[in-house]
N, CA, C and O atoms as CSV, one atom per row, in Angstrom:
chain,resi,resn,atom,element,x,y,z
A,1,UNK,N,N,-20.047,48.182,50.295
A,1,UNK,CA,C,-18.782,47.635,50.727
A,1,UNK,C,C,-18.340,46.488,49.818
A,1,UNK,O,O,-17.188,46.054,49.809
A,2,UNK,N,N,-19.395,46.000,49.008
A,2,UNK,CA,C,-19.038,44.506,48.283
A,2,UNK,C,C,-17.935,45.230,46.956
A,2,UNK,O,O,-16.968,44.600,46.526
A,3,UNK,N,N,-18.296,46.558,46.480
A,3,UNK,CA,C,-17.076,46.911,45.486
A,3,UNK,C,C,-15.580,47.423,46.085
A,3,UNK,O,O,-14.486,47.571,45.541
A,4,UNK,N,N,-16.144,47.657,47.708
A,4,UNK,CA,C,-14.614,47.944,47.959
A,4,UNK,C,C,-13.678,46.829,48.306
A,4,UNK,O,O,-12.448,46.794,48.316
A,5,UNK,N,N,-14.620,45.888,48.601
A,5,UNK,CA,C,-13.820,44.706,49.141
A,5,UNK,C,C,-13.080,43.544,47.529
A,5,UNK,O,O,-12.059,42.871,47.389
A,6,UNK,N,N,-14.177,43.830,46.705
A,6,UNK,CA,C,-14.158,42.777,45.313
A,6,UNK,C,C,-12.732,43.683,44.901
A,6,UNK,O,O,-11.572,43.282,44.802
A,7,UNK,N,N,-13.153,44.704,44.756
A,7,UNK,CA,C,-11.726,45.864,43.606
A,7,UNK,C,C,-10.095,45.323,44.266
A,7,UNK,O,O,-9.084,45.789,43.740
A,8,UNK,N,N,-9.983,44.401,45.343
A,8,UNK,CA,C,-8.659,43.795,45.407
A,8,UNK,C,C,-8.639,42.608,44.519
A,8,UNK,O,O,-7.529,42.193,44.187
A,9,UNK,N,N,-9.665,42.014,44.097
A,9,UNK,CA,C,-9.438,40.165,43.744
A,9,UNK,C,C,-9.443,41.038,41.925
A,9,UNK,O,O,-8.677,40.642,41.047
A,10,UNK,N,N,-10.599,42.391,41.664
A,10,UNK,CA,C,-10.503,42.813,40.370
A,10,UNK,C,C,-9.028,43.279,39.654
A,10,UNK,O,O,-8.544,42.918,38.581
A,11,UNK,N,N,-8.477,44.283,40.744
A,11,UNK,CA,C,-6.933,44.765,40.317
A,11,UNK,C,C,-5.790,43.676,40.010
A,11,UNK,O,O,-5.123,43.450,39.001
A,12,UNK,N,N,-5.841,43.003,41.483
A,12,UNK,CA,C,-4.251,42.568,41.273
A,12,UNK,C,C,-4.701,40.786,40.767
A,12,UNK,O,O,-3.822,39.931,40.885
A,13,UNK,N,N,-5.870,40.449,40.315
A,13,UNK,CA,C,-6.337,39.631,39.876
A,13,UNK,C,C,-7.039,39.205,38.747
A,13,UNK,O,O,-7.251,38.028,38.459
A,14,UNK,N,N,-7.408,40.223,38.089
A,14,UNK,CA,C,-8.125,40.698,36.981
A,14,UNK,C,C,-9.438,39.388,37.080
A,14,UNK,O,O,-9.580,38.395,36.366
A,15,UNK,N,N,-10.090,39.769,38.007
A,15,UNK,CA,C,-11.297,38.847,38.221
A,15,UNK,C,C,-12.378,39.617,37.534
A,15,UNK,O,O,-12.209,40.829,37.401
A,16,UNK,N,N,-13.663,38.961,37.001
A,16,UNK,CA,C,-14.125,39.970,36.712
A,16,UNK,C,C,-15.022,40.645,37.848
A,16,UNK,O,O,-14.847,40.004,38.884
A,17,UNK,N,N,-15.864,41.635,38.032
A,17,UNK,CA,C,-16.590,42.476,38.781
A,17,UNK,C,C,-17.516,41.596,39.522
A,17,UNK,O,O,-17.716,41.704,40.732
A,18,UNK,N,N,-18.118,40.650,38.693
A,18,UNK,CA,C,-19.310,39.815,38.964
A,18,UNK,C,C,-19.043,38.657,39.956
A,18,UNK,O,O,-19.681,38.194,40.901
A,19,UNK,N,N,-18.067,38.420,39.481
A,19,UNK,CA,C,-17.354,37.143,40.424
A,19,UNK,C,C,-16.617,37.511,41.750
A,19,UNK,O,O,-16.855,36.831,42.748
A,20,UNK,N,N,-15.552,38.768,41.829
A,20,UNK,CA,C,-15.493,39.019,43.012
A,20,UNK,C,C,-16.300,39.635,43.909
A,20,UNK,O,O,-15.834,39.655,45.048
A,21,UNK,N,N,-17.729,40.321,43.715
A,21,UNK,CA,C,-18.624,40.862,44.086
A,21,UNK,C,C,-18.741,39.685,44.789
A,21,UNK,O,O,-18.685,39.702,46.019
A,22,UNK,N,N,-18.934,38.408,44.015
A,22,UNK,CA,C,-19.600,37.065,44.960
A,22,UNK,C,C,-19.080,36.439,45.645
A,22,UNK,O,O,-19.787,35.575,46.164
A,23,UNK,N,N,-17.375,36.476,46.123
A,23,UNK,CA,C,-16.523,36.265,46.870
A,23,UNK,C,C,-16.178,37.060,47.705
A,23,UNK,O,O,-15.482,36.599,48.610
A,24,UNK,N,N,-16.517,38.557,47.747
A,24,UNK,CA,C,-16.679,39.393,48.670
A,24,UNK,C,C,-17.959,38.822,49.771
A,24,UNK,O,O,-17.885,38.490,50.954
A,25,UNK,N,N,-19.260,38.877,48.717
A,25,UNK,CA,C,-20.128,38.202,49.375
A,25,UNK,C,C,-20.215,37.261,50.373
A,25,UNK,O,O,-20.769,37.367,51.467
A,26,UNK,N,N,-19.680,36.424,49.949
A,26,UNK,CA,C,-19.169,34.951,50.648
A,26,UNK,C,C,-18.676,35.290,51.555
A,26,UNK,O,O,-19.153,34.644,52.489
A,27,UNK,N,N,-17.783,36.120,51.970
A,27,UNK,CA,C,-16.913,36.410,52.965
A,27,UNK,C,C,-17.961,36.941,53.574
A,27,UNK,O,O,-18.405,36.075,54.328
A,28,UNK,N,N,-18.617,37.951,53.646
A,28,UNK,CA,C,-19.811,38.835,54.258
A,28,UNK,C,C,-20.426,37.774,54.897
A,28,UNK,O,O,-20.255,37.658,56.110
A,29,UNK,N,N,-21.092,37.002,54.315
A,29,UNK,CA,C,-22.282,36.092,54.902
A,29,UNK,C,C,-21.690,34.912,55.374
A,29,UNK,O,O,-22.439,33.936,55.420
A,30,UNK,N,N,-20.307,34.734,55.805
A,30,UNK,CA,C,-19.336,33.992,56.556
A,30,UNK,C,C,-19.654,34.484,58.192
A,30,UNK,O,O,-19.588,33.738,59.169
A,31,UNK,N,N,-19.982,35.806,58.202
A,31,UNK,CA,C,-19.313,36.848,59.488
A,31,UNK,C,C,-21.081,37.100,59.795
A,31,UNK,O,O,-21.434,37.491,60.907
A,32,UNK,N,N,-21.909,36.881,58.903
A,32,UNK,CA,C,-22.716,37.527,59.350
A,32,UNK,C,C,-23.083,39.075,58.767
A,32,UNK,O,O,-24.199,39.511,59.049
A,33,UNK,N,N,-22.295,39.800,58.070
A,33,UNK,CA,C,-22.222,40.592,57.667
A,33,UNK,C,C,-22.988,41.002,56.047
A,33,UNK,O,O,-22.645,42.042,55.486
A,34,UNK,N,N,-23.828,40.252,55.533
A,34,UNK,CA,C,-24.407,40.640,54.049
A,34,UNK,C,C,-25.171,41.884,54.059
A,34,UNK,O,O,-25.748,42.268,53.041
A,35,UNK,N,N,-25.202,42.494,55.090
A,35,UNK,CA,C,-26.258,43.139,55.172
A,35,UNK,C,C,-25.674,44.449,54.738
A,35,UNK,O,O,-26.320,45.437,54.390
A,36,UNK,N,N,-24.607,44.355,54.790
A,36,UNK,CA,C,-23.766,46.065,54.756
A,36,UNK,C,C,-22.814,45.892,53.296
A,36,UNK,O,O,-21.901,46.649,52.966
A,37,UNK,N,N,-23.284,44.721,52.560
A,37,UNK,CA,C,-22.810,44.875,51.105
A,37,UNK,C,C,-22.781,45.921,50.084
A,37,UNK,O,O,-22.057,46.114,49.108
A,38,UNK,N,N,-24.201,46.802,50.804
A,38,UNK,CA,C,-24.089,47.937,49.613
A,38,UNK,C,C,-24.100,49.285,50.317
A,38,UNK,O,O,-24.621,50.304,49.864
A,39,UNK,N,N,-23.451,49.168,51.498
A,39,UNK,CA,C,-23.834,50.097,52.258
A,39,UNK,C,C,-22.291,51.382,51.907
A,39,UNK,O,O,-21.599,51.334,50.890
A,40,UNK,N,N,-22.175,52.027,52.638
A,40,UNK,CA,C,-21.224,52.830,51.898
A,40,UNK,C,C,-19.809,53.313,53.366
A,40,UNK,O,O,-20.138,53.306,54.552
A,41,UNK,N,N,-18.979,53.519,53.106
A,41,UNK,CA,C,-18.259,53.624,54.346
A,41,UNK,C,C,-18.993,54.198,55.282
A,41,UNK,O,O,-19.292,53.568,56.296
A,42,UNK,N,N,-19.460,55.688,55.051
A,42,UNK,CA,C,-19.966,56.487,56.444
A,42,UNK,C,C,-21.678,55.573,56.797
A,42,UNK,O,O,-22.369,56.016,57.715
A,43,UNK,N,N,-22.073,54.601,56.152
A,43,UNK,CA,C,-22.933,54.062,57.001
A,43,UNK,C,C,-22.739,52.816,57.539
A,43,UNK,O,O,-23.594,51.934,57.471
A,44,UNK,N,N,-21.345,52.644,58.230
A,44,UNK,CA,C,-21.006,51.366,58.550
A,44,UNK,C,C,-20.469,51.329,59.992
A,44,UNK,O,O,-19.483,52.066,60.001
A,45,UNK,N,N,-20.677,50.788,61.255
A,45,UNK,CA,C,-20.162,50.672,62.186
A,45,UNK,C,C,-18.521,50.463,62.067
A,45,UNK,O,O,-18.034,50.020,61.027
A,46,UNK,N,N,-17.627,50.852,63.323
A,46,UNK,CA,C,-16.123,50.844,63.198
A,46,UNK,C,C,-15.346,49.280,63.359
A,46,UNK,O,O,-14.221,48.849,63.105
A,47,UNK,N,N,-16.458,48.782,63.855
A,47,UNK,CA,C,-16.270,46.687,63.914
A,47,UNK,C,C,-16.507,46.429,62.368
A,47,UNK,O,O,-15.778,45.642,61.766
A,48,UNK,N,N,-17.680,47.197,61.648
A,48,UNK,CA,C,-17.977,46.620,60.463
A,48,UNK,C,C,-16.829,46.885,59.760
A,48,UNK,O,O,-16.161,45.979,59.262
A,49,UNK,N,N,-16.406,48.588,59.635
A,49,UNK,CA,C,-14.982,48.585,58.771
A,49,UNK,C,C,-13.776,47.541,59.131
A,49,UNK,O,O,-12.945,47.112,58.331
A,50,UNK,N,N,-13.854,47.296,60.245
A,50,UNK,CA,C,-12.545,46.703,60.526
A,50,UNK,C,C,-12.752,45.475,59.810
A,50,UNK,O,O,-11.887,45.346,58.943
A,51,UNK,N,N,-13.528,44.572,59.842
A,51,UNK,CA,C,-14.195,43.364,59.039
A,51,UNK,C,C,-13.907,43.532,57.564
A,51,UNK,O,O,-13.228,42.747,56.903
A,52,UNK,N,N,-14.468,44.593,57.127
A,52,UNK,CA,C,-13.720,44.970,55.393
A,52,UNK,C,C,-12.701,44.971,54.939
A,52,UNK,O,O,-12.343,44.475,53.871
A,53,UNK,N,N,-11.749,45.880,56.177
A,53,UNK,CA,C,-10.490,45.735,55.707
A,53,UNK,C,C,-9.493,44.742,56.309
A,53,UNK,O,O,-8.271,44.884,56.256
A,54,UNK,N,N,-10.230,43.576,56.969
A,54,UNK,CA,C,-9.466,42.435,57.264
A,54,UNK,C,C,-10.063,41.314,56.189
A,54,UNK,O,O,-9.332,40.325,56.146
A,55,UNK,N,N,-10.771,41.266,55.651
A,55,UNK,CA,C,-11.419,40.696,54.343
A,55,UNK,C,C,-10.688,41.558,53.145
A,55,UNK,O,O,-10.458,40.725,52.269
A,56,UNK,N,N,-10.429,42.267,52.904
A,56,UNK,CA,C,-9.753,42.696,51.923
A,56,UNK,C,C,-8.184,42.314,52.075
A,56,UNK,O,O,-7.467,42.158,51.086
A,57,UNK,N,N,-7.801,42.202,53.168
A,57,UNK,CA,C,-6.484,41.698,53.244
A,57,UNK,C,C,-6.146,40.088,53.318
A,57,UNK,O,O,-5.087,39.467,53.401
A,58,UNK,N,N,-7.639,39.665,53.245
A,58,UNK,CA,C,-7.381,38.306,52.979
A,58,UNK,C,C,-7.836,38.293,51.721
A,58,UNK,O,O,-7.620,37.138,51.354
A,59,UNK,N,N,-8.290,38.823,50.914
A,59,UNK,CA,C,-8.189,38.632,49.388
A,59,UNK,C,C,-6.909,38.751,48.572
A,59,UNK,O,O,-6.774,38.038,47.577
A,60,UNK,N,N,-6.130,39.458,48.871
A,60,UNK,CA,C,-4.509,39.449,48.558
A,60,UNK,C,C,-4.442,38.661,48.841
A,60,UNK,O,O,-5.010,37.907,49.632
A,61,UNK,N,N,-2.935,38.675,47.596
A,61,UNK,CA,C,-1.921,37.129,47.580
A,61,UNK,C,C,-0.840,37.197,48.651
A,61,UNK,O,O,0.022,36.332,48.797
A,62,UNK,N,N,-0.950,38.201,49.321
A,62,UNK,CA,C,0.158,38.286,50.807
A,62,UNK,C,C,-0.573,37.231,51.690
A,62,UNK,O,O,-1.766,37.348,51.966
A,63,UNK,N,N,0.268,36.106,52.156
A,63,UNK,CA,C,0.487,35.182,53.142
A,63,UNK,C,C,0.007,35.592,54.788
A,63,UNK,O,O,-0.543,34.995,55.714
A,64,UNK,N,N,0.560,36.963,54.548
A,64,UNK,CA,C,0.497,37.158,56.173
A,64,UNK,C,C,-0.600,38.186,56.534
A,64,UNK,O,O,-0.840,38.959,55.606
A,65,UNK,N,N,-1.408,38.406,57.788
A,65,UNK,CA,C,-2.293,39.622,57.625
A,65,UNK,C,C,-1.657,40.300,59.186
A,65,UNK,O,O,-2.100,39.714,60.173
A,66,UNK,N,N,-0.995,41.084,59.379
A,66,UNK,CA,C,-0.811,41.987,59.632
A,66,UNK,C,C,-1.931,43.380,60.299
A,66,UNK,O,O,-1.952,44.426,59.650
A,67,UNK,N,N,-3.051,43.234,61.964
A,67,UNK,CA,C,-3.566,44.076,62.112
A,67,UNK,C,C,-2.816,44.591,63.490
A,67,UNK,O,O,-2.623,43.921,64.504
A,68,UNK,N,N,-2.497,45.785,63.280
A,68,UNK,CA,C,-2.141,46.507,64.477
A,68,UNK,C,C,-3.275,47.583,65.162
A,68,UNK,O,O,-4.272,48.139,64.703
A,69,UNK,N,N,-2.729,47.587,66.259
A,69,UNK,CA,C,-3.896,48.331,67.328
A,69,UNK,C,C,-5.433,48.242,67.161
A,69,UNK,O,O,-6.153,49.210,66.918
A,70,UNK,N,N,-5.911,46.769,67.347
A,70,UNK,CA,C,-7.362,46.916,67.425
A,70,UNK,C,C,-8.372,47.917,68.047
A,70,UNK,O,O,-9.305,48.546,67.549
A,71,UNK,N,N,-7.758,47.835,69.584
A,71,UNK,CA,C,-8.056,48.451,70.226
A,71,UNK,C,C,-8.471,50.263,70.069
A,71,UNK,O,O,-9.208,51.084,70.616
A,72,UNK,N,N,-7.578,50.206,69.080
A,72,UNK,CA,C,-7.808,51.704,68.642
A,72,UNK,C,C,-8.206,51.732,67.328
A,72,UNK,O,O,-8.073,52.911,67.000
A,73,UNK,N,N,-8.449,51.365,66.773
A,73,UNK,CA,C,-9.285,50.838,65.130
A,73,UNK,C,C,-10.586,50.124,65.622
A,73,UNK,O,O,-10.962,49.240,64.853
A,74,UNK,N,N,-11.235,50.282,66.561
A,74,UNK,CA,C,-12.911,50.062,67.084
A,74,UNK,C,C,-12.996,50.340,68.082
A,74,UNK,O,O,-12.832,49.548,69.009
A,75,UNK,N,N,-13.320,51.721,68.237
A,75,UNK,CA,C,-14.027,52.153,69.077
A,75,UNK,C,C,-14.579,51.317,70.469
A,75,UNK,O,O,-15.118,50.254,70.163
A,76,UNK,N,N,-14.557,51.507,71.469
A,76,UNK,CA,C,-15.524,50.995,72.747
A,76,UNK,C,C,-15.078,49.086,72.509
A,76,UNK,O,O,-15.886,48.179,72.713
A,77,UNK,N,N,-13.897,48.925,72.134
A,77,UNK,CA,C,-13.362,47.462,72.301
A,77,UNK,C,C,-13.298,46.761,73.765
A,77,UNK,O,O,-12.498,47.332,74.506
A,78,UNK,N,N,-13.639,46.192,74.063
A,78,UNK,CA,C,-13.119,45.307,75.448
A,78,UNK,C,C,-12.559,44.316,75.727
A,78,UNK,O,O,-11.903,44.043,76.732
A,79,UNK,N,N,-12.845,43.605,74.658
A,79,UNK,CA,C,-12.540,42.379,74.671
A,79,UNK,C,C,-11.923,41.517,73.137
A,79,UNK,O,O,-12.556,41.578,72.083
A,80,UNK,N,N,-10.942,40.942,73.243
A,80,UNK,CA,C,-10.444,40.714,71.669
A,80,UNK,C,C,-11.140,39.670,71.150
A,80,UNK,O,O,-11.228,39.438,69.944
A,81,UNK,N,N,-11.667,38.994,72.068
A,81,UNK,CA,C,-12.358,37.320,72.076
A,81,UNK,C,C,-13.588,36.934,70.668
A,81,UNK,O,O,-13.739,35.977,69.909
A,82,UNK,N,N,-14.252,38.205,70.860
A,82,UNK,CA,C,-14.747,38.064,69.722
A,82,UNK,C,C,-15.072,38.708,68.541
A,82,UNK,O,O,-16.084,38.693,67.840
A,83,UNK,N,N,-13.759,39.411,68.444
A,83,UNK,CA,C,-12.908,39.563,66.959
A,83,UNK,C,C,-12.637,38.678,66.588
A,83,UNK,O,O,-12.861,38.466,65.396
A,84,UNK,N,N,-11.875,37.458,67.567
A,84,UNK,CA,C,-10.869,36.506,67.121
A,84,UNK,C,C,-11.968,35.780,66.572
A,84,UNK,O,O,-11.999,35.692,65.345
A,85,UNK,N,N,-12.961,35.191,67.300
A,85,UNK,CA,C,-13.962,34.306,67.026
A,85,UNK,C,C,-14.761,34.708,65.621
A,85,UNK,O,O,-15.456,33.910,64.992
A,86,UNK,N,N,-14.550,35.973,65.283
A,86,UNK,CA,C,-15.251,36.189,63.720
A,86,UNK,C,C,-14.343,35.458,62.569
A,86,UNK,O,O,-14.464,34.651,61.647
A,87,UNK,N,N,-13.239,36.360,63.300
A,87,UNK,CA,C,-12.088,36.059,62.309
A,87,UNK,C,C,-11.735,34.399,61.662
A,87,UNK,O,O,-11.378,33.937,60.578
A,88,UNK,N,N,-11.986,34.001,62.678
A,88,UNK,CA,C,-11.808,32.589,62.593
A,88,UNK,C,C,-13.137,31.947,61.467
A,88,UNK,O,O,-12.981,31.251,60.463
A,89,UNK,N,N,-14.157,32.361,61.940
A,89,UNK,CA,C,-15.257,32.146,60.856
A,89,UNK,C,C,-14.719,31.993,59.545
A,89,UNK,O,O,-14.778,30.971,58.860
A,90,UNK,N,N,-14.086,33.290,59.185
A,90,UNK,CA,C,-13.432,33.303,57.920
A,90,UNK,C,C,-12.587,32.266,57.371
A,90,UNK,O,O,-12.481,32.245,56.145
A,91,UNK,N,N,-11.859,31.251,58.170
A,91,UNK,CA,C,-11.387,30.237,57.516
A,91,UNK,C,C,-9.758,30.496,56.725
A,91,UNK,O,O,-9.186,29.902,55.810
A,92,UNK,N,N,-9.548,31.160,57.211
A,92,UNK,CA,C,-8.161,31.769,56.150
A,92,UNK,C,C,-6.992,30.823,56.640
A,92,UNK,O,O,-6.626,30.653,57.803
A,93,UNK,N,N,-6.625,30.401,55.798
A,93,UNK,CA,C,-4.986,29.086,56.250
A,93,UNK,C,C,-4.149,31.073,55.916
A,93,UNK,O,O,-3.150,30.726,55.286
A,94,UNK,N,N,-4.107,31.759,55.949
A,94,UNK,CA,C,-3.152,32.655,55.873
A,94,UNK,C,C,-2.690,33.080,57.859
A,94,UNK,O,O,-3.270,32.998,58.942
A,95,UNK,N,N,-1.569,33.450,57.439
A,95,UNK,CA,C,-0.752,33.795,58.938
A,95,UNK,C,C,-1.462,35.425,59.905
A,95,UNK,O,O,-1.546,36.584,59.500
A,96,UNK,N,N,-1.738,34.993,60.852
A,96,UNK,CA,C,-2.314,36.755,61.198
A,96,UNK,C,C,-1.642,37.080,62.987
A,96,UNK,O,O,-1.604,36.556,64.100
A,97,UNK,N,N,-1.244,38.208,62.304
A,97,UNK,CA,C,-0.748,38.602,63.286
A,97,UNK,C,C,-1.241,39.920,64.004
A,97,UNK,O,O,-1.450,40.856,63.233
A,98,UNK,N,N,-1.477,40.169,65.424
A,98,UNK,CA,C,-2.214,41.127,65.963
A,98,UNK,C,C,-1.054,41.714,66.376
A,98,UNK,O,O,-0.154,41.081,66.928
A,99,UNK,N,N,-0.999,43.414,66.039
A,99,UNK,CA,C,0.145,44.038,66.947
A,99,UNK,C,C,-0.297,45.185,67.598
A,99,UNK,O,O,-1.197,45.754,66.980
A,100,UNK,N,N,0.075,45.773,68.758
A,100,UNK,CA,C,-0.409,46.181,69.770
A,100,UNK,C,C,0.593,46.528,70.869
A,100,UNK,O,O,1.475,45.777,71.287
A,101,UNK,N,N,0.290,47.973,71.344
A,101,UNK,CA,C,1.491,48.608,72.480
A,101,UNK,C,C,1.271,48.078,73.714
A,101,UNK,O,O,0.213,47.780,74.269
A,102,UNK,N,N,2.468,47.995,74.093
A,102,UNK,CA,C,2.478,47.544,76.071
A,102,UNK,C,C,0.924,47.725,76.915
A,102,UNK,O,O,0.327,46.933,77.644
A,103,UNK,N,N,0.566,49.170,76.451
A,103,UNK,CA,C,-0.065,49.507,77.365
A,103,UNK,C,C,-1.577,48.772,77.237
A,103,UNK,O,O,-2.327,48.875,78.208
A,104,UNK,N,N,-1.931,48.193,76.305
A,104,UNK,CA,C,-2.828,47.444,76.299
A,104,UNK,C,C,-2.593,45.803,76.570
A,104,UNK,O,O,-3.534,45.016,76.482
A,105,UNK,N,N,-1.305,45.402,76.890
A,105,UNK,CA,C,-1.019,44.240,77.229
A,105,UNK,C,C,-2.585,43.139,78.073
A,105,UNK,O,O,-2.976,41.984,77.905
A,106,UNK,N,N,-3.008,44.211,78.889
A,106,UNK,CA,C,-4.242,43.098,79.740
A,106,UNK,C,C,-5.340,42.936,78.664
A,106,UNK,O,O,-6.396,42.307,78.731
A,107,UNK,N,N,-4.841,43.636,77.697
A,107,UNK,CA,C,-6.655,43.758,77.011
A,107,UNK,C,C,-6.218,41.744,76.672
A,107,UNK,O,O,-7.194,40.995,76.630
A,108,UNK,N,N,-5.073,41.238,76.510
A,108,UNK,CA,C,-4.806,40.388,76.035
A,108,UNK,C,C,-4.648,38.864,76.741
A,108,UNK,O,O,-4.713,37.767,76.186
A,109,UNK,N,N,-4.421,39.178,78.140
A,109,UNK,CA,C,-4.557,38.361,78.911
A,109,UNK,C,C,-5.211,37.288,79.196
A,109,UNK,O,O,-6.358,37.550,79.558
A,110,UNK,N,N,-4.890,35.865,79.181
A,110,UNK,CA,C,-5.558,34.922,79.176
A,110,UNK,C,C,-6.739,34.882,77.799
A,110,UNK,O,O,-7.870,34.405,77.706
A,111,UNK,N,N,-6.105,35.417,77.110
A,111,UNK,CA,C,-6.815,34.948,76.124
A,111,UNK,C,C,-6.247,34.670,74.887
A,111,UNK,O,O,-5.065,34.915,74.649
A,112,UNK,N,N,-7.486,33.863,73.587
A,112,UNK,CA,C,-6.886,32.566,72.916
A,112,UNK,C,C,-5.649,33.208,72.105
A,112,UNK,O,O,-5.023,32.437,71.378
A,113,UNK,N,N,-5.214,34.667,72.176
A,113,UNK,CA,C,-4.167,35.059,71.255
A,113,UNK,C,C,-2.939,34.695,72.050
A,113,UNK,O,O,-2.915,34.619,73.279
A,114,UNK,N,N,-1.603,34.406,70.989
A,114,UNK,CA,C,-0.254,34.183,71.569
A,114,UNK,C,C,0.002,35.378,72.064
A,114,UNK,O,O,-0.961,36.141,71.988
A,115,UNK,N,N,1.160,35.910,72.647
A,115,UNK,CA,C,1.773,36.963,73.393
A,115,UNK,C,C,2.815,36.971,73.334
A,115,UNK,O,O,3.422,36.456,74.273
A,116,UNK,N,N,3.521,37.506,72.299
A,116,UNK,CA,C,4.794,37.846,71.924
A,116,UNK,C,C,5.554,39.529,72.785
A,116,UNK,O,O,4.839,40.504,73.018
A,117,UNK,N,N,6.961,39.486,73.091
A,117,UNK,CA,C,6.809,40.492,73.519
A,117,UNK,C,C,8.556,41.228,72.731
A,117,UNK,O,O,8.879,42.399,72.933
């Protein structure tokens, strides 16, 4: 996962391989996650992908991160609380926004996310 996550800071950054490998890293062992650095998509839990590709979207120079339907992008979800609480690990001053249909409105309830409607 550390080349799928680095190949955003390599493309639109021309970093070299070595260095975003280690800022991928960083991010990994932020979350807890180093362990699945070399692991390959089909051996990765659906929390772990989601973690990749919310780390990859904080490696872009886009401001805002943009995840819709958690709930259905991980499997057996219950609770958003501690997504949010990873996420936050990460440290990102970038803007994130969770989007999500009516019908999961309670998954959201009383909890630390705003509620836009």
């Amino acid at each position: 996962m550390l080349e799928n996550i680095a190949l955003i800071k390599e493309v639109h950054e021309l970093l070299g391989r070595e260095k975003a490998e280690a800022l991928a890293n960083e991010y990994l062992q932020k979350i807890g996650l180093s362990h699945i650095g070399l692991y390959r998509l089909n051996q990765c839990s659906d929390v772990e992908i989601f973690y990749v590709m919310f780390i990859r979207a904080l490696m872009s120079k886009a401001t805002d991160v943009i995840i819709t339907t958690p709930f259905s992008l991980i499997s057996n979800l219950r609770d958003i609380e501690p997504i949010i609480a990873t996420l936050k690990l990460l440290g990102s001053e970038k803007n994130i926004f969770i989007l999500d249909s009516v019908i999961n409105e309670l998954h959201y309830k009383e909890k630390s996310c705003h509620i836009v409607k």
